[in-house]
C-alpha positions as CSV (number, residue, x, y, z in Angstrom):
1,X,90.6,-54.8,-26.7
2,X,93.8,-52.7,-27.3
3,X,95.4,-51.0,-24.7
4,X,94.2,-47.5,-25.9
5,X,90.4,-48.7,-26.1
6,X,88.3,-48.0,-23.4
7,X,84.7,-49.7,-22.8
8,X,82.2,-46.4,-23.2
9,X,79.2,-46.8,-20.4
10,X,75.8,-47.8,-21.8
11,X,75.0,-44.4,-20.5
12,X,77.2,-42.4,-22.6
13,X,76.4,-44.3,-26.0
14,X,72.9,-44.0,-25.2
15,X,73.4,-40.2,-25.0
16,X,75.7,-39.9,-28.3
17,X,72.6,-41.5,-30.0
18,X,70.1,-39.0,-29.6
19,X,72.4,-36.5,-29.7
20,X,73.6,-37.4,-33.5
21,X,70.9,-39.7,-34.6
22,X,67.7,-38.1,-33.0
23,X,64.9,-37.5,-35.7
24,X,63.1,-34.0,-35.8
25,X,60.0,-34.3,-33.8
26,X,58.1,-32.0,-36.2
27,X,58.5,-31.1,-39.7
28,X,58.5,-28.2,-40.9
29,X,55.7,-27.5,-43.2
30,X,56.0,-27.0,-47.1
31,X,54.1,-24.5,-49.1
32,X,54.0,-25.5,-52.4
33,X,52.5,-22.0,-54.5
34,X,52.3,-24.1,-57.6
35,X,52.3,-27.7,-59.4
36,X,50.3,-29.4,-56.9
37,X,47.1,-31.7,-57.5
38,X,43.6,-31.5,-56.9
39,X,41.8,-33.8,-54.3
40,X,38.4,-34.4,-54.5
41,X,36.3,-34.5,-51.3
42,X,32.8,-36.3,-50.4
43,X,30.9,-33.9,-47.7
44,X,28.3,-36.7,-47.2
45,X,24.6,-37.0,-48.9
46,X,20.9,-35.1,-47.7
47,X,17.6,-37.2,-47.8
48,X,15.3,-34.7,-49.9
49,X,11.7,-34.8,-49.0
50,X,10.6,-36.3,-52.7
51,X,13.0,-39.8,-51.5
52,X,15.7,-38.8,-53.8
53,X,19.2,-38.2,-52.3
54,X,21.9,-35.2,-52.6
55,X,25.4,-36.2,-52.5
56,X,27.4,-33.1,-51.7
57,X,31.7,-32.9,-53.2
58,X,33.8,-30.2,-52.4
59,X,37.9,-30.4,-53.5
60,X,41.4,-29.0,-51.9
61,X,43.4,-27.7,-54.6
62,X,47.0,-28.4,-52.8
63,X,48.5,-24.9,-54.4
64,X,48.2,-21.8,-52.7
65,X,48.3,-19.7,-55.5
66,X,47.9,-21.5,-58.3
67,X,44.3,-21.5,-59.6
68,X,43.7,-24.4,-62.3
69,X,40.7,-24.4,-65.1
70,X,40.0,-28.0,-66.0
71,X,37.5,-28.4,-68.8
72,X,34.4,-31.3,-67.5
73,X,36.2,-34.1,-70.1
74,X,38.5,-37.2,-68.7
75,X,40.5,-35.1,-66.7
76,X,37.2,-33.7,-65.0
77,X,34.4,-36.2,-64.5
78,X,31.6,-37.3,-62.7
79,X,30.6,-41.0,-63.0
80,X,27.7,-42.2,-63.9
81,X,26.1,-40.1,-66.0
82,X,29.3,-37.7,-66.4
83,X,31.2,-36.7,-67.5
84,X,29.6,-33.0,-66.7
85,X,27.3,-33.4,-63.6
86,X,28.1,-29.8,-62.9
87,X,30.8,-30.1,-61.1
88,X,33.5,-27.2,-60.7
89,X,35.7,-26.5,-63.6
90,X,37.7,-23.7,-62.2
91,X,39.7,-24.3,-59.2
92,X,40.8,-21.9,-56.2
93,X,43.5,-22.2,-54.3
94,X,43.3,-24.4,-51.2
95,X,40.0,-26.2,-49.8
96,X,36.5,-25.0,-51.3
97,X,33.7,-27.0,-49.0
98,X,30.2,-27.9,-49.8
99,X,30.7,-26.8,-53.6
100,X,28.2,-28.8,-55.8
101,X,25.4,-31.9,-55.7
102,X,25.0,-34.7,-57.4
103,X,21.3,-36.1,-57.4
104,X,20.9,-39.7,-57.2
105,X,17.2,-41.3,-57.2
106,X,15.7,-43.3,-54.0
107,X,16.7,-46.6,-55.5
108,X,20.7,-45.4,-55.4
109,X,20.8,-47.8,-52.9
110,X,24.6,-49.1,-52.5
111,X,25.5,-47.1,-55.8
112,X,28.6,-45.3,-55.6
113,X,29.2,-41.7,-57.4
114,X,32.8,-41.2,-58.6
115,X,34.3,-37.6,-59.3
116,X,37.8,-37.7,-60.4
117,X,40.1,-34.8,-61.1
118,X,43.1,-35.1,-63.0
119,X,45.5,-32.0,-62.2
120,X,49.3,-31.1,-63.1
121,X,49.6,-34.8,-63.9
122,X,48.2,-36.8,-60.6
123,X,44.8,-38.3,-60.7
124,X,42.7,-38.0,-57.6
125,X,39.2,-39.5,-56.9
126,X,36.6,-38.8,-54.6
127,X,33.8,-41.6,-53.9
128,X,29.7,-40.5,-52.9
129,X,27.9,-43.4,-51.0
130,X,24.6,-43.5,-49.0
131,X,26.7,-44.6,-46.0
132,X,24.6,-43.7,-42.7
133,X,27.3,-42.6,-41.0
134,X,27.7,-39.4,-43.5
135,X,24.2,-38.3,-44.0
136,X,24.0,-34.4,-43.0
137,X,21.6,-31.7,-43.1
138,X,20.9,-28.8,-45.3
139,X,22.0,-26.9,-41.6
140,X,25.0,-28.5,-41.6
141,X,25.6,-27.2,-44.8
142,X,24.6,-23.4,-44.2
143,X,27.0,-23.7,-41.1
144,X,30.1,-24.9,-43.5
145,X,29.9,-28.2,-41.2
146,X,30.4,-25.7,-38.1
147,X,28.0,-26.6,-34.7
148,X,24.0,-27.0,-35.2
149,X,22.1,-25.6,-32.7
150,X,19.3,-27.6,-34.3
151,X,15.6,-27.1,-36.3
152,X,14.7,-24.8,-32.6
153,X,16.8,-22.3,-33.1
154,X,15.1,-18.9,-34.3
155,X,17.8,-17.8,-37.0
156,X,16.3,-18.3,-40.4
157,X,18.8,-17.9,-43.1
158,X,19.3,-14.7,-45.7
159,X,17.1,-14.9,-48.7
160,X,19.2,-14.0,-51.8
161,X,18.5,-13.4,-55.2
162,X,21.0,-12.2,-58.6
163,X,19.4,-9.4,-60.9
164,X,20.0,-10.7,-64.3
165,X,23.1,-9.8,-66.3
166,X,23.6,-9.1,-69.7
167,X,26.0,-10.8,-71.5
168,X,29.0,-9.9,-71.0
169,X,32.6,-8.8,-72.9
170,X,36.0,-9.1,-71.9
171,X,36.3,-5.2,-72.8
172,X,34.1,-3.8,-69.8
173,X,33.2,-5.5,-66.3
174,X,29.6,-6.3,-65.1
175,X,27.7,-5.1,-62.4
176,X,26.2,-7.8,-60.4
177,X,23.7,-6.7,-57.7
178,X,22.7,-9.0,-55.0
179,X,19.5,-8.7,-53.7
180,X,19.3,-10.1,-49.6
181,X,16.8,-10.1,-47.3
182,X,17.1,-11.6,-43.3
183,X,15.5,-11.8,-40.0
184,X,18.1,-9.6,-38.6
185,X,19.7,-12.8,-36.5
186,X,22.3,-13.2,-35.1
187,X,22.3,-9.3,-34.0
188,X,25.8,-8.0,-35.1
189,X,28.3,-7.9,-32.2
190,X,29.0,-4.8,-30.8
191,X,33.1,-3.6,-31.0
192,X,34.2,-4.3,-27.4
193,X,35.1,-0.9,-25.5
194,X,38.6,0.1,-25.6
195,X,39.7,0.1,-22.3
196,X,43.3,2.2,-21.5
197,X,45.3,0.5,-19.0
198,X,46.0,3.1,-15.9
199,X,49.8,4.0,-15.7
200,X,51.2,2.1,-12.9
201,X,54.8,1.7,-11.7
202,X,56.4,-1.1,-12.6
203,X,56.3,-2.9,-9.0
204,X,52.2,-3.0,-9.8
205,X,50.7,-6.5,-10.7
206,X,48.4,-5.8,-13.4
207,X,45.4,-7.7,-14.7
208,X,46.6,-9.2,-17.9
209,X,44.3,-7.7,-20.6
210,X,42.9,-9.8,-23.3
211,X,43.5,-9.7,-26.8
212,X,42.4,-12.5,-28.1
213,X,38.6,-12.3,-27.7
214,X,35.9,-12.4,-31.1
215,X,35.9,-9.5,-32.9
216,X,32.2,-7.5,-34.2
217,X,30.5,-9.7,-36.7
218,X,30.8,-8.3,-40.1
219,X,26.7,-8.6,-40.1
220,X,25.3,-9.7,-43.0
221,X,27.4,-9.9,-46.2
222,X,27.8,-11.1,-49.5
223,X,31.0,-13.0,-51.4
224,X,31.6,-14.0,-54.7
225,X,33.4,-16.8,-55.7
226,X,34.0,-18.8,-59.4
227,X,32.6,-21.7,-59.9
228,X,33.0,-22.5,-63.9
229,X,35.0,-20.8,-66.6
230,X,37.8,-20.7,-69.0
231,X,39.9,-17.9,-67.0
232,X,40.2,-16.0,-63.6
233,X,37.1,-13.9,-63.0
234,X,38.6,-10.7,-60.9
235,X,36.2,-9.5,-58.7
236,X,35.7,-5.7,-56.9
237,X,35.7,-5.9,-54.0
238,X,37.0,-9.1,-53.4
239,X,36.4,-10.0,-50.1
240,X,32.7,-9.7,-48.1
241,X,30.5,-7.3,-49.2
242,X,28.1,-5.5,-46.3
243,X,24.7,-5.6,-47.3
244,X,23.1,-2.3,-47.5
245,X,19.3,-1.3,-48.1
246,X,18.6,-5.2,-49.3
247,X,21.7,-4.9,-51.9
248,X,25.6,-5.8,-52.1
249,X,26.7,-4.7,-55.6
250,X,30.5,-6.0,-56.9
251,X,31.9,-6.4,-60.7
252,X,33.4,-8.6,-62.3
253,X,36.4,-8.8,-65.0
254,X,37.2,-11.4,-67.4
255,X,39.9,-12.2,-69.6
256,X,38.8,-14.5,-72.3
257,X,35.4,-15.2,-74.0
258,X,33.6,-18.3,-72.6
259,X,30.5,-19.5,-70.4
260,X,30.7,-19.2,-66.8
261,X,29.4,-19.8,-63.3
262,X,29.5,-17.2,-60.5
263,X,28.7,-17.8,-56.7
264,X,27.0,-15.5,-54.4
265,X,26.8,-16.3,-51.0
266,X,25.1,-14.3,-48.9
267,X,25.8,-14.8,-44.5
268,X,24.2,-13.5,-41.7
269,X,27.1,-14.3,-39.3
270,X,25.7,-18.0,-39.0
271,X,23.4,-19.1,-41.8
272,X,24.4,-19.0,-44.9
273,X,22.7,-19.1,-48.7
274,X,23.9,-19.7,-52.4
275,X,22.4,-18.9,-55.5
276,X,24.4,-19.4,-58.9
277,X,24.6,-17.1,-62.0
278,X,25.5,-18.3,-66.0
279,X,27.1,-15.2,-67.7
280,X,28.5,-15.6,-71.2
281,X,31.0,-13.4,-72.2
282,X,31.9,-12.5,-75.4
283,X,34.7,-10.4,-77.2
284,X,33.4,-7.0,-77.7
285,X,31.4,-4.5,-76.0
């Protein structure tokens, strides 16, 4: 050792260690609004009462704006008996649950059921067995995988229906009318009072009010989403829909001629129910 050199402490090296070379304990997160790829999901499979079995997909679509139509074809299909089992071919932005079912007879057995989704040039799969560990329940499914209070619970879900549309043009928007019925359960929250804090000097201990609590329940509603098309269906409104006198009425716009497959979905707050509509649209009025 020179004479200029001095032996650092153990101490002190340790120290200009995690000072320099320390990783980040948490990184930060990225939000990529585009070029991302589409994973599908298995939800898990329902026993039907025939024997038969429903295997229910949903997907995350990794972009949070970007909105992706991918034709049922090798970069969209469902194996066997694909490549269209009706599975989505119009993709939102971020994760869509509980979106579609495959039906697979009561000698599936160990069969598997392979959906694969091809998007902005990754190739994802998703794989539906009859494990036993992911069977669910059509409850489970009306609560989006939220808590079952289980079959003695007194809520029944909403009851919807779609008028029929006529076919429709990419020169005027259609009306579609949702028709819902309910038990009325859950009752709607009531909006909390506002309370005004008395004015106090500043030497007063005050009891710390809290803003965090559930908000009223919307009651029950209806949304629209898109299931199947060529294009971006806009739809007005575009968020829930109150239900009133047994209807929720919305339109919808489109962009380019083509089939395709519109979700309503009608919630009470708890429950929820889906019924799909086909509208072709065409180029003229």
């Amino acid at each position: 050792m020179s004479k200029g050199a001095r032996r650092l402490q153990p101490s002190v090296v340790l120290a200009a260690v995690l000072l320099v070379g320390q990783l980040p304990t948490e990184l930060p997160s990225t939000k990529f609004t585009s070029g991302q790829d589409i994973q599908p999901y298995y939800e898990g499979w329902i026993r039907n009462k025939d024997g038969s079995f429903d295997l229910v997909f949903g997907y995350f679509n990794r972009n949070w704006q970007e909105e992706l139509a991918i034709a049922a074809g090798p970069d969209n299909l469902v194996e066997p008996g694909g490549p269209d089992r009706g599975q989505p071919t119009y993709f939102l932005p971020r994760r869509q649950g509980w979106v579609f079912r495959v039906r697979v007879p009561s000698d599936f057995g160990k069969g598997v059921v392979t959906w694969t989704i091809k998007a902005n040039g990754k190739t994802q799969k998703a794989y539906g067995e009859l494990m036993p560990v992911e069977e669910i329940t059509e409850r489970i499914v009306m609560t989006r995988g939220n808590l079952n209070p289980g079959e003695d619970d007194p809520n029944k879900p909403p009851a919807i229906t779609v008028a029929p549309s006529a076919n429709a043009s990419v020169t005027a928007p259609v009306t579609l009318t949702a028709m819902v019925s309910d038990d009325g359960l859950p009752k709607p929250r009531a909006p909390a009072p506002v309370r005004t804090p008395p004015t106090r000097d500043a030497t007063t201990i005050q009891a710390q009010a809290n803003s965090s609590g559930g908000g009223p329940r919307r009651g029950l509603n209806v949304t629209w989403m898109q299931l199947r098309g060529p294009a971006k269906v806009k739809f007005e409104p575009s968020g829930p829909i109150n239900v009133a006198d047994g209807k929720a009425t919305a339109t919808a716009r489109f962009t380019e001629r083509g089939t395709y497959v519109l979700r309503a979905t009608a919630n009470d707050g708890a429950l929820s129910t889906k019924t799909d509509v086909t509208i072709t649209v065409g180029g003229g009025s």
